[in-house]
C-alpha positions as CSV (number, residue, x, y, z in Angstrom):
1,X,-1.4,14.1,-9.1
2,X,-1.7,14.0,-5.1
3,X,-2.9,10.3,-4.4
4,X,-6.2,10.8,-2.4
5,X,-6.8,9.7,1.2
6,X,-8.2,5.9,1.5
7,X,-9.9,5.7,5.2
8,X,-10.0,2.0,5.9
9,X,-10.8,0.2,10.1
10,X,-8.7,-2.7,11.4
11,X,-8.4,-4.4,14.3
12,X,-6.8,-2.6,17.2
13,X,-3.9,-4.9,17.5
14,X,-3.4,-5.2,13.9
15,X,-3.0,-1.1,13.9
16,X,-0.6,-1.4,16.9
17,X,1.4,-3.8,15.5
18,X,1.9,-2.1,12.7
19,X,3.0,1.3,14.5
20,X,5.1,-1.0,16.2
21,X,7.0,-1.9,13.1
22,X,6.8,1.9,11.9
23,X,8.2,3.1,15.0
24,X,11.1,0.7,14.8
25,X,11.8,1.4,11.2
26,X,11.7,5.3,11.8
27,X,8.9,5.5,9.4
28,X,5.3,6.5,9.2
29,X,2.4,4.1,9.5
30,X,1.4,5.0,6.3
31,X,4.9,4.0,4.4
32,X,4.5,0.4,6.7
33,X,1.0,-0.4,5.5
34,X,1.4,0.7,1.6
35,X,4.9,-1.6,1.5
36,X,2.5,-4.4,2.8
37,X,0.2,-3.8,0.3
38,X,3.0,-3.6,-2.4
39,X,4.7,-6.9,-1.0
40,X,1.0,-9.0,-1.4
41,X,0.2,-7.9,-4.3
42,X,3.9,-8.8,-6.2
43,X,3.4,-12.4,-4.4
44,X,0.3,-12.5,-6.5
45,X,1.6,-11.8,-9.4
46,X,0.2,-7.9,-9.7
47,X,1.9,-4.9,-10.7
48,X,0.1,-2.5,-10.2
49,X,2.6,0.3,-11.2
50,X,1.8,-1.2,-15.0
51,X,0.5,1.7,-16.9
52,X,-2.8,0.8,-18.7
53,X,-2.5,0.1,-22.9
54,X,-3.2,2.9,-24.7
55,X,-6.1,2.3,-27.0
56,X,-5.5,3.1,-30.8
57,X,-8.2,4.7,-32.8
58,X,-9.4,2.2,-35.7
């Protein structure tokens, strides 16, 4: 399944920054901001690649 577009706003800088770091990397903005995302989220103790529990029919 195709993951579906997220439109989000930021702050000019934070955006140019970030292309910054994209364009240094060889790498698309996207790729930069979703391995930020991925970073905060394992500091906090989420994994969010965890596939749900499967419920079981009683």
């Amino acid at each position: 399944m195709k993951n579906p577009p997220l439109n989000i706003r930021m702050p000019a800088g934070m955006k140019k920054a970030l292309e910054e770091i994209a364009a240094k990397e060889f790498r698309s903005l996207n790729s930069v901001i979703l391995q930020f995302l991925d970073e905060q989220l394992r500091l906090k103790g989420i994994n969010w690649q965890e596939q749900p529990e499967k419920k079981t029919k009683k």
